[in-house]
Each structure stands twice: as structure tokens, then as C-alpha cells.
C-alpha positions in Angstrom: 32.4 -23.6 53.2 29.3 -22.5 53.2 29.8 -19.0 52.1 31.8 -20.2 49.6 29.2 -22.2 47.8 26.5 -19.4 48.2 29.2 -17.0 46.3 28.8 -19.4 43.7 25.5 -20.3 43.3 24.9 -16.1 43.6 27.9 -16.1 40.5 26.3 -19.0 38.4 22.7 -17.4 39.1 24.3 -14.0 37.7 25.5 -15.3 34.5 22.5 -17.5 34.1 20.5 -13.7 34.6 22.7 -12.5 32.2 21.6 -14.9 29.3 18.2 -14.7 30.1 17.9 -10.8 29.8 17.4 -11.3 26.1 15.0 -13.8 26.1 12.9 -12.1 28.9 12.8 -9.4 27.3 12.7 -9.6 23.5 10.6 -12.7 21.9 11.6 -13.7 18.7 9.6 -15.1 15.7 11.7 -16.5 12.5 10.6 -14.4 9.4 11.1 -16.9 6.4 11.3 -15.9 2.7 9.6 -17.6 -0.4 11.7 -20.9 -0.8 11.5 -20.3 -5.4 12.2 -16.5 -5.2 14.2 -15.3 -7.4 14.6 -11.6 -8.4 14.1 -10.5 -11.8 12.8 -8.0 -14.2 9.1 -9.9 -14.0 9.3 -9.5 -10.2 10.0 -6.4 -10.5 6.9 -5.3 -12.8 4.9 -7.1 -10.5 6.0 -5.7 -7.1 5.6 -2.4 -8.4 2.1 -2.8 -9.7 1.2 -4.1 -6.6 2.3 -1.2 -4.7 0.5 1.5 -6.8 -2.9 -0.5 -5.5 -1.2 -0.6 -1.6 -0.7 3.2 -1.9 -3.3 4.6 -3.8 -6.2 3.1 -2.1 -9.3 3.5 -3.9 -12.6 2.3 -2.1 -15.7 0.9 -3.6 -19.3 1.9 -4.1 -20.1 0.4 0.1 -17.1 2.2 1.3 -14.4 -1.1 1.3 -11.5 -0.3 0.4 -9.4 -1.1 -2.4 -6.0 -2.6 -2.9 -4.3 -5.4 -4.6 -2.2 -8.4 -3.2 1.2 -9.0 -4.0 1.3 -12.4 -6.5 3.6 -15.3 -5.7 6.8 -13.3 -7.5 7.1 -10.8 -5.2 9.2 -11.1 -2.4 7.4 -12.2 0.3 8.5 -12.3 4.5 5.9 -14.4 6.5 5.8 -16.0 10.1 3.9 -18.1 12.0 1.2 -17.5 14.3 -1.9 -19.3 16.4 -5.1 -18.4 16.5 -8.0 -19.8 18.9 -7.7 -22.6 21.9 -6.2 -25.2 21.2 -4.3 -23.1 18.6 -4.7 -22.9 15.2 -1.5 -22.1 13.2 -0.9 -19.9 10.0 2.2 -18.2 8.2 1.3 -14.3 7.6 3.0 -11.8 6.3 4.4 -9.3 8.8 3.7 -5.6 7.0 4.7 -2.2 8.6 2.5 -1.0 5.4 -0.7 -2.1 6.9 -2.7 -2.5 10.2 -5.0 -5.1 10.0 -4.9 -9.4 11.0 -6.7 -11.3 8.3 -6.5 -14.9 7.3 -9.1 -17.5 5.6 -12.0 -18.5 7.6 -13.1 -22.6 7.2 -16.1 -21.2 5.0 -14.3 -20.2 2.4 -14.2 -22.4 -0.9 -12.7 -20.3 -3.4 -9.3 -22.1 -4.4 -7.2 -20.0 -2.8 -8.6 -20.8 0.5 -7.9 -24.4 -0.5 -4.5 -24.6 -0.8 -4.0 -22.5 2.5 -4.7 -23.2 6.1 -8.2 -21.7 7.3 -9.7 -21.0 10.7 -12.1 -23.0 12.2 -14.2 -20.6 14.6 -16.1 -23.8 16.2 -13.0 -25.6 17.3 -11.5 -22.8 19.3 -13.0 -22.6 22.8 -11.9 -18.7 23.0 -13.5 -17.4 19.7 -16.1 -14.6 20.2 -18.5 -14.0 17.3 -18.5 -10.0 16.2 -20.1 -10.4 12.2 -18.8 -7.2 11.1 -18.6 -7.1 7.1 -15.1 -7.0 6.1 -14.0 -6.2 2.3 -10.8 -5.6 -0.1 -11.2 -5.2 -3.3 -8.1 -5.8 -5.7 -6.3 -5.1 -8.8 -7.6 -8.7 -10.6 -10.3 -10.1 -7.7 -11.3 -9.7 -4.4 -11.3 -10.9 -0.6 -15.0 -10.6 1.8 -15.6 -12.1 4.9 -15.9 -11.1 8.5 -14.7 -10.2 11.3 -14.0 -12.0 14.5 -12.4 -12.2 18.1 -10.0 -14.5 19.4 -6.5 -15.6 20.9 -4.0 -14.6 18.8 -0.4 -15.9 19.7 3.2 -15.5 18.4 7.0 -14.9 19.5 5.4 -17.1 23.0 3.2 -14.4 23.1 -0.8 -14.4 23.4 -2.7 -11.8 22.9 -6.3 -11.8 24.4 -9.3 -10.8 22.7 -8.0 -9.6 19.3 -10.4 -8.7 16.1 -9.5 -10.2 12.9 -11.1 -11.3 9.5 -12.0 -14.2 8.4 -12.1 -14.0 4.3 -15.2 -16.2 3.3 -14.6 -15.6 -0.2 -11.5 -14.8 -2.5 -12.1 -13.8 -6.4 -9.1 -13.7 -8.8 -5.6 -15.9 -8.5 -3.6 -13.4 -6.4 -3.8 -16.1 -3.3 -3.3 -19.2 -5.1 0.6 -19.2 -5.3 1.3 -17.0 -2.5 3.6 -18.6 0.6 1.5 -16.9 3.6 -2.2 -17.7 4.3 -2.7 -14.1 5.6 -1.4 -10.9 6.6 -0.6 -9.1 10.2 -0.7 -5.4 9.9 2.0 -3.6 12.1 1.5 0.2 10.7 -0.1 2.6 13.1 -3.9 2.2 14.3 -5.0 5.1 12.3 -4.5 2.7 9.0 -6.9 -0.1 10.5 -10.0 -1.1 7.9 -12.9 -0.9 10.4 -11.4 0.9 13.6 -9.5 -2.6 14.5 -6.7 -2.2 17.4 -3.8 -3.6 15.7 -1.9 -6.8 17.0 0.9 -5.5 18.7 -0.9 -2.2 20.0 -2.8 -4.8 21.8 -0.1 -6.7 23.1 1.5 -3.6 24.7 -2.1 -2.5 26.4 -2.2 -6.3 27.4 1.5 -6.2 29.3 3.3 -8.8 27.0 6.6 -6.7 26.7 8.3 -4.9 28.5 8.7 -2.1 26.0 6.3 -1.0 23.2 8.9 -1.1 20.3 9.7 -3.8 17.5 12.2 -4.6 15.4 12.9 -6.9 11.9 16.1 -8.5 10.8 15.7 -9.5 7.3 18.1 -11.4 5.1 17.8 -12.0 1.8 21.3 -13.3 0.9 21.8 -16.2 3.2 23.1 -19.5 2.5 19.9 -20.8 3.1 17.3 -19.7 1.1 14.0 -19.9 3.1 15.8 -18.3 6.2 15.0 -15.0 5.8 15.8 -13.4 9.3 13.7 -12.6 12.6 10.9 -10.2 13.8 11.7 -9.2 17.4 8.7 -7.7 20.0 9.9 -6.1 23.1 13.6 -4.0 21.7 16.0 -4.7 19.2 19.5 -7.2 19.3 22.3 -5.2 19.1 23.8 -7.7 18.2 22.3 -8.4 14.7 23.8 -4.9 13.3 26.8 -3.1 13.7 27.3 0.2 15.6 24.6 1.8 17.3 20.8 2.8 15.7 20.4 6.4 13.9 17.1 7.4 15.3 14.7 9.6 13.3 11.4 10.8 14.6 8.1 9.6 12.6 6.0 12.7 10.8 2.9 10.7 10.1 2.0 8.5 12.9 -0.2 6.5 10.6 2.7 4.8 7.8 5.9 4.2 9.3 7.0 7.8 7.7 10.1 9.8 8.8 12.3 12.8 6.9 15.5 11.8 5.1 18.2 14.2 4.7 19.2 13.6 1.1 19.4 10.7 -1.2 22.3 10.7 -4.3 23.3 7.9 -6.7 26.9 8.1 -6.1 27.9 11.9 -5.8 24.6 13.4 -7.9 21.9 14.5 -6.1 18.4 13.0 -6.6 16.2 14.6 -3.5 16.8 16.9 -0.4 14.2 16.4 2.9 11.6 14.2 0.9 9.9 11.8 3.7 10.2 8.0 3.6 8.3 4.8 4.7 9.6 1.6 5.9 7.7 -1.0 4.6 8.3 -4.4 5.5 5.3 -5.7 3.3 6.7 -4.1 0.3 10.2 -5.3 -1.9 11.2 -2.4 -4.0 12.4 0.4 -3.5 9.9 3.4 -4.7 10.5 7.0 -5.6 8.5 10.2 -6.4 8.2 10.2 -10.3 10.4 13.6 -10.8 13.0 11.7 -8.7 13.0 8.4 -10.5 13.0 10.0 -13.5 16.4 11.5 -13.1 17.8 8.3 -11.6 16.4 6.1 -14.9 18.5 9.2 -16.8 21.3 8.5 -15.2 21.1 5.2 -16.4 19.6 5.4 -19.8 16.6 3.3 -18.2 12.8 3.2 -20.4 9.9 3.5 -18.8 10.2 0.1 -16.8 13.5 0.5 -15.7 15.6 -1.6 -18.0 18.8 -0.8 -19.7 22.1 -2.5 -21.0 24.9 -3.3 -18.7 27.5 -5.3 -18.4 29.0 -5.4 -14.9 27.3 -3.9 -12.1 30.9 -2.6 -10.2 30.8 0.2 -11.9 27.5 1.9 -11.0 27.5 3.5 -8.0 25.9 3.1 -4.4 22.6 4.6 -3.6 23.3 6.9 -0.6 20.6 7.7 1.9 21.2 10.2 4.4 19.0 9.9 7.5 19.4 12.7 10.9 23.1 13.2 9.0 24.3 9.5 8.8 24.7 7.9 5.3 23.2 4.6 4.5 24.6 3.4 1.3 23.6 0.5 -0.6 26.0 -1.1 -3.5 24.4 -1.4 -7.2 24.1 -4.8 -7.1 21.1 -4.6 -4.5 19.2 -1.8 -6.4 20.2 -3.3 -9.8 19.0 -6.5 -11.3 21.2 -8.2 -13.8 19.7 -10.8 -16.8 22.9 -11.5 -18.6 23.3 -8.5 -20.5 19.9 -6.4 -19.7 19.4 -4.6 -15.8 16.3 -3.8 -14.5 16.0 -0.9 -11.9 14.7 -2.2 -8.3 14.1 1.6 -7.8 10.6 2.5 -9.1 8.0 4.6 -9.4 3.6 4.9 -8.9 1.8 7.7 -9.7 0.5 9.8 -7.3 3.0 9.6 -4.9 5.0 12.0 -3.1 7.1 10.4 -0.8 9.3 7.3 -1.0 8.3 4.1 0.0 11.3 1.8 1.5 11.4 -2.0 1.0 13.2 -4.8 1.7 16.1 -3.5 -1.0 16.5 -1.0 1.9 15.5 -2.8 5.1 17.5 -5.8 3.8 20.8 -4.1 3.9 19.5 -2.2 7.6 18.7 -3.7 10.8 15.4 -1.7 11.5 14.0 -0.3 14.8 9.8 0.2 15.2 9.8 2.6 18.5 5.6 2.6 18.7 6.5 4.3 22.6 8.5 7.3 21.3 7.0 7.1 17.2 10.7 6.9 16.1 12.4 4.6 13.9 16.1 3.3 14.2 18.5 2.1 11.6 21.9 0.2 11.6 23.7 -1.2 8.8 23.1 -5.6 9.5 25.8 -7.5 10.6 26.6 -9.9 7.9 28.9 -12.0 10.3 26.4 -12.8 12.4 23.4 -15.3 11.7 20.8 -16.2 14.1 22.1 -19.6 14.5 25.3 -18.0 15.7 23.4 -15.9 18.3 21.9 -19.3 19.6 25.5 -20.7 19.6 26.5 -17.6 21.6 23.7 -18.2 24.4 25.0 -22.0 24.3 28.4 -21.1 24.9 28.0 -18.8 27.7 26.1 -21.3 29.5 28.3 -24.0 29.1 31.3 -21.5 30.4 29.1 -20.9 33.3 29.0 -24.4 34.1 32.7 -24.6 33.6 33.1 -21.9 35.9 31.3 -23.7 38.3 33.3 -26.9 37.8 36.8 -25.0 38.1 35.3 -23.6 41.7 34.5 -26.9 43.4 
């Protein structure tokens, strides 16, 4: 009798193991979209703006650099995270575009700051002072402050010791409207204002996972509308996507660039071997200008992108092919109607030679950040799965466990 319960506390154990495998080794974070978002030809305009700032990074006469922050149209992706002890909480956008942790400091009074969470340095117990001058200037204002050191803690992580900004001042009305208080770089160290070690570069020289690779979910098309998907640390979740991830080796460990094959609207070919960046911070998605001007041809777009239509079914999918597997994406994700006028959600900066992926892309493909083996991995999402489904799943097996047990006693 004995043995007999022992074979079944060593079964129940096993399948109690096997739930657990996830959560040991991938911790989640909800990503959540902007609650009024709605896509449109003034999005659009907006978000691309934006990006020619992200990209083409001026600096000013100190040496700061220069970029703009997306306004409260674009489509934004944000977390939450802790900082300090007892922690201090804050929902920041999570960007593969950029490296560095900034959110508002409690000195701040510039409006912005006061319609958004702020730090307070002398309530955390484990904040270190540093000082170090920290400056972005943007399109229409600016951000100053400093930098800092302190517990920094998300996905039931905490990482030890991490240098952020605090912003002390904020000029212009970019942060007024936005959803997030800050934003967590995840790009490469290389991109870093001010030699910062990135967030999760830290986590993985800390030991908080198991494997140095992360992965984002996104959804932009769920039933409910500030549900947005999931950041993952540690590995990906198969299953969140279907079939297995088409790897493709970075070429610039610095963005999150890799080589596509080709990329054709329907059968006409637009580009052969240009590189790519998956962008997580950015909506669009942005082409060379040679590129994107035979794609507006093709639709009889002006310079912004707009045209007449009527129904989108019969335009045809963007194609991506990346290490020889196509990634296609149907018209109405790249095409924005308004009744009878469409607005392209492919664009174009200046001074740009490579194409920058965004959330029209990464929406429709589960994606894979391998910092370990500087790779990325794609799979087309599983739209008949939702995270609350995958909770459901874990729920069930337990219960069956327990029934298992019941049926041997």
C-alpha cells in the first residue's frame, strides 16, 4: 500500500512539475494597449514623424541626443514595473528601438510629470544617488534630469542595482496625453545614452532567467481593447503562435536588425536582401524611400500615403520573406480605411536605408529576442489562443491531476 501511494504522489508531483516548467522558466508581464486608440490617417502622420526623430538622431550643442516622443495617437504598448523598496510602480513602454529605463523623478513640475506617476528617491531604502546629467531633446520640447540607481522589478523579477533617469523637467505637450509614464529600452547596449547596461542585460548577468532571450506577443485586434498581449523574459510560449520560429541571425548587434529575403505586394517585387528592424516601440511599418515609392505607385498613393478605395479585399498581402519562409500580412492590416479614402500604414523617413518593423508586422508575428545567440525568431500568432485561455489550460491540467489522484484512491 505503501508503494502504491508513493507511485502516486511521484505521478501527481510529475504533472504538477509539468505545469510549473512554464512558469519557472518564462515570467510574464501583460503588455496593454492605449484604451482610445484608434487607427487612422492622423495616427498615421504622427507615428511616422515620430520615427524620423527615433531614427535620425541628431544631438545637441552638449552632446544630448535628440529624438522625439511619440504623442498620445500613436499606438502605444506599456507594462508595469517597480522601482525602489517598498516599490514604486509605473507603466512604461517596452521598446526594442531603444536601450535606456527613464521615468519622471518627484522633482519634476512640468505638467506632464503631473498627470503621471513620479519617483520618489527618498522613500526607497535601496536608491543610490549617481547625478549624472541626462538629456533628450525632441521634435516640439524636451526631457532633462538625472540619472540614478535602484531596484527595478517586473515579470516577479528584481533586478539589483540598475541606472535609470529621472526626468526633472519636460518642455513641450508630447507627455501629457501619453498612457505610459516612461520608457524601458530592450535594444542592444551599444544604443544606451550614457554607457547604461540595459534592463534585461542586467537581469541575465544577475541570474534571473534561465536563458538570456525574450519574447512579445502583441494583439491589437482583441475583444478587449486595452489587452494588448504579453512580454515574456526567460524563452518564448509555443503556444501563443503556430508552427515553429523561422530564425534569422542579427547583422547589427545594436538595433534589433536582421536580412530579409524579399518583400512583394502580392506577386510584384518591391526589395531583395534589404535588412530590417523589429521595433516594438514603433507602429508602422517603414520603408527605404525608393521602395515606398513604388509601393504608393502601385497604389496611386500622394506623398502621405492616401488614395481612394473602396474595399480593401482586393488589394493584395504584403509578403515578407525571411531565411526562405513567407510572412504575409492581408491589406487590411497595412491599409487604413476612412469610408472611401485609405491611408498607407507603410511609410517612409528620409535618410534611411533599411526598413523599420512595427507592430503592423510584429502584431500579425509572435516574435523571438535571442540576446544569447543575437537572433531573432518569428511565427505567425495564434489567433485561437488568448492568454486567458493559456491560464485556463494550466487550470485544467491541474484540476485533471487532482482527478487522477481521486480515480487512484
Amino acid at each position: 500500500m505503501a508503494g502504491s501511494q508513493m507511485k502516486k504522489l511521484a505521478f501527481l508531483a510529475g504533472i504538477l512539475v509539468l505545469v510549473g516548467v512554464v512558469s519557472s522558466t518564462l515570467h510574464r508581464i501583460p503588455v496593454h494597449r492605449s484604451p482610445k486608440f484608434t487607427r487612422s490617417h492622423k495616427n498615421i502622420v504622427a507615428e511616422r514623424d515620430f520615427i524620423q526623430q527615433k531614427y535620425n538622431r541628431q544631438y545637441t550643442a552638449n552632446g544630448h541626443p535628440m529624438e522625439q516622443l511619440s504623442n498620445f495617437d500613436n499606438y502605444q504598448y506599456y507594462g508595469n514595473i517597480s522601482i525602489g523598496t517598498p516599490a514604486q510602480y509605473f507603466l512604461v513602454q517596452f521598446d526594442t528601438g531603444s536601450s535606456n529605463l527613464w521615468v519622471p523623478g518627484s522633482s519634476c513640475t512640468s505638467t506632464a510629470c503631473e498627470d503621471h506617476q513620479v519617483f520618489y528617491e527618498s522613500q526607497s531604502s535601496t536608491y543610490v544617488a549617481n547625478g549624472t546629467a541626462f538629456s533628450i531633446t525632441y521634435g516640439t520640447g524636451s526631457v532633462s534630469g538625472y540619472l540614478s540607481v535602484d531596484y527595478v522589478s517586473f515579470a516577479g523579477l528584481t533586478v539589483k542595482n540598475q541606472t535609470f533617469a529621472e526626468v526633472t523637467t519636460e518642455q513641450g505637450t508630447n507627455f501629457v496625453d501619453a498612457y505610459f509614464d516612461g520608457i524601458l529600452g530592450m535594444g542592444f547596449p551599444i544604443l544606451a545614452v550614457d554607457g547604461v547596461t540595459p534592463t534585461f542585460q542586467n537581469m541575465v548577468s544577475q541570474g534571473l532567467i534561465q536563458n538570456p532571450v525574450f519574447s512579445f506577443f502583441l494583439r491589437d485586434n482583441g475583444s478587449v481593447v486595452n489587452y494588448g498581449g504579453e512580454l515574456i523574459l526567460g524563452g518564448s510560449d509555443p503556444s501563443l503562435y503556430s508552427g515553429g520560429l523561422t530564425y534569422v541571425d542579427v547583422i547589427q548587434a545594436a538595433y534589433w536588425k536582421f536580412q530579409t529575403d524579399s518583400i512583394k505586394i502580392g506577386s510584384t517585387l518591391i526589395s531583395t536582401y534589404d535588412a530590417a528592424i523589429a521595433d516594438t516601440g514603433t507602429s508602422l511599418i517603414i520603408a527605404p524611400i525608393a521602395e515606398y515609392t513604388m509601393i504608393a505607385a502601385l497604389f496611386g498613393a500622394d506623398s502621405e500615403g492616401t488614395f481612394e478605395c473602396t474595399s480593401l479585399n482586393s488589394y493584395p498581402d504584403l509578403v515578407i520573406t525571411i531565411n526562405g519562409v513567407e510572412f504575409k500580412i492581408a491589406a487590411k492590416y497595412y491599409i487604413i480605411q476612412e469610408n472611401y479614402l485609405c491611408s498607407l500604414a507603410i511609410q517612409s523617413i528620409t535618410s534611411q536605408d533599411f526598413w523599420i518593423m512595427g507592430d503592423v508586422f510584429l502584431g500579425r508575428f509572435y516574435t523571438e529576442f535571442d540576446v544569447g545567440n543575437q537572433r531573432l525568431g518569428f511565427a505567425p500568432v495564434n489567433s485561437a489562443i488568448s492568454l486567458r485561455q493559456t491560464a485556463l489550460w494550466q487550470v485544467f491540467t491541474l484540476v485533471l491531476a487532482c482527478g487522477m489522484w481521486k480515480l487512484w484512491q
